[in-house]
N, C-alpha and C positions, 0 to 999 in steps of 0.2 A: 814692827814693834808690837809689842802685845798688851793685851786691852790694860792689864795692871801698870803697867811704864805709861800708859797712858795717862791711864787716873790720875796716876804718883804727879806725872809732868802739869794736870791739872791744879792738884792741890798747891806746886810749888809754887804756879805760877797764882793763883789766887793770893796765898799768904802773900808773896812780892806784893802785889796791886796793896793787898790792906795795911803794910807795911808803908809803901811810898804816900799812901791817903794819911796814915797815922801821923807821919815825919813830919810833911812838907804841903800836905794837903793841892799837890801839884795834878799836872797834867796825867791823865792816863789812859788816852783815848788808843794811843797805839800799843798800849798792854792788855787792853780789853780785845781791840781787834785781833790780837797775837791768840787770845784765849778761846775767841769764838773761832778760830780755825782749828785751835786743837783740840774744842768740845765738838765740832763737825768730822772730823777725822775720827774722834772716836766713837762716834757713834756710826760713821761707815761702820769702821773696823767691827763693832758690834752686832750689826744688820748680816755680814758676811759670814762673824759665829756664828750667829741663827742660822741662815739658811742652809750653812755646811751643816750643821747640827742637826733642824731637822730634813735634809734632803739624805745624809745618812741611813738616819733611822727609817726614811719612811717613801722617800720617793726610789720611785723605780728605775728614774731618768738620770743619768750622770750626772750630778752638780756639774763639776768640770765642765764636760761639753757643754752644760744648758749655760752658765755664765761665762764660755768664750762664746758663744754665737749672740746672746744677749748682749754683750759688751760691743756688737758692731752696731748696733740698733742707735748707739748713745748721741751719735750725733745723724744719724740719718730721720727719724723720723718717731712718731709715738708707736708705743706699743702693749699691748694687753693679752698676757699670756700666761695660761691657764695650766698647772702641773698638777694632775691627779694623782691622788696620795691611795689612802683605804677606800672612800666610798667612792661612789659614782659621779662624774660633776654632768656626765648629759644628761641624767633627768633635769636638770635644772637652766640648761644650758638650749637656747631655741633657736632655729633658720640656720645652723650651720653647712658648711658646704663640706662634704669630706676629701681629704685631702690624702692620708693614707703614706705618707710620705716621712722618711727616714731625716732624725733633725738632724739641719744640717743650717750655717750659716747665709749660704744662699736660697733656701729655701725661706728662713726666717726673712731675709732683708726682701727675698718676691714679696711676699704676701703682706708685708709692713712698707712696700713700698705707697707714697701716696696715690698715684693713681688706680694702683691696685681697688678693685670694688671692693675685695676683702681687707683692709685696711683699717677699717674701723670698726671691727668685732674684734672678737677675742679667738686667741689660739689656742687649743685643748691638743695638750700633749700626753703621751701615754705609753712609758715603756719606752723612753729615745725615738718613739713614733709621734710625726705630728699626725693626728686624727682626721683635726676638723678646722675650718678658720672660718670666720666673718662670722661668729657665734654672738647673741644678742646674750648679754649676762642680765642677771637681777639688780635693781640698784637699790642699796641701802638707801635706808629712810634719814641716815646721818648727813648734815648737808656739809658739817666741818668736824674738826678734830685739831683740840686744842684752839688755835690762831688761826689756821689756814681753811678757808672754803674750800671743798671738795670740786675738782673738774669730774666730768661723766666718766673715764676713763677709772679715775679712780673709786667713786663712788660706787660704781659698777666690779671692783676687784673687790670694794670692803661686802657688797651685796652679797655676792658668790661666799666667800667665806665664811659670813654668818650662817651659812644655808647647807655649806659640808666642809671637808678638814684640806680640799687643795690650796697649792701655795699658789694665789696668783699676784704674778709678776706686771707693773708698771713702767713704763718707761716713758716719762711725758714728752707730750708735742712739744710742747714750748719752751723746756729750759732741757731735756735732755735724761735728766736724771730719774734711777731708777730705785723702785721702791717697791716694796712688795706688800702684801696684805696676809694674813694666817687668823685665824679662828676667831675672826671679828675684830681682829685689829687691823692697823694701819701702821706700818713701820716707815716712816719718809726719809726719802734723802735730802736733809736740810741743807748741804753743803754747796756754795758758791754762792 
């Protein structure tokens, strides 16, 4: 479905809710829950514009390939990784181990696995090449965004971007889902 059928399916469903508040001034807790899945849907759907949009224009790495190997990550474990665009992200990027190695899904799920030492750094990928892993990022000084408190993982993806223009990619420990960070922002995946 595309982001406008979205919207559209949003706005229908709101005018409903203010319609049935207007009437009857009744129940409408399971039309509000109806709405907050299809304002999380669509703001996936919107997260995946961006990042087709800009890994297009700018990254060197195949979207495609980099979101089916990231898409195995979803239920296995967290992850923080790191897609250089134009500038350089290892000046900024410290301790990393190099790795040198062609991405690949079992390469991503070794290195994210937990008991991996490299596990809780970040991944610096470069050209379909992963580089380097168990990289120490910079952490923003932002502790939250919006509602939600910042975990290190994240906080550490919004760091790095203030700092140069790579996409880095989140995939949290605890609930799975993945989010990414771009030029000082934080794009989350509010959904579930």
């Amino acid at each position: 479905m595309e982001i406008h059928t979205y919207l559209k399916s949003i706005q229908k469903q709101v005018s409903e809710i203010d319609d049935k508040l207007a009437e009857s001034g009744c129940c409408i807790l399971n039309a509000i829950g109806s709405l907050q899945r299809l304002v999380a849907e669509t703001q996936i759907l919107h997260h995946h514009f961006i990042l087709r949009h800009i890994c297009r224009r700018t990254c060197r790495t195949s979207q495609r390939s980099l979101w089916r190997h990231v898409a195995c990550l979803k239920d296995a474990t967290g992850a923080l990784i790191v897609v250089e665009r134009e500038q350089p992200a290892e000046t900024v990027l410290s301790n990393g181990i190099p790795v040198s190695g062609l991405l690949s899904a079992t390469l991503i799920e070794t290195i994210f696995y937990p008991e991996n030492p490299l596990h809780d750094g970040g991944m610096l990928i470069k050209n379909n090449v992963i580089v380097s892993a168990g990289n120490i990022l910079p952490l923003s000084n932002r502790q939250e965004t919006g509602e939600d408190k910042l975990g290190t993982r994240h906080r550490a993806a919004l760091g790095l971007s203030e700092r140069v223009d790579a996409l880095v990619i989140v995939v949290s420990e605890e609930t799975g889902r993945i989010s990414f960070a771009l030029e000082g922002s934080l794009y989350a995946d509010r959904s579930g």
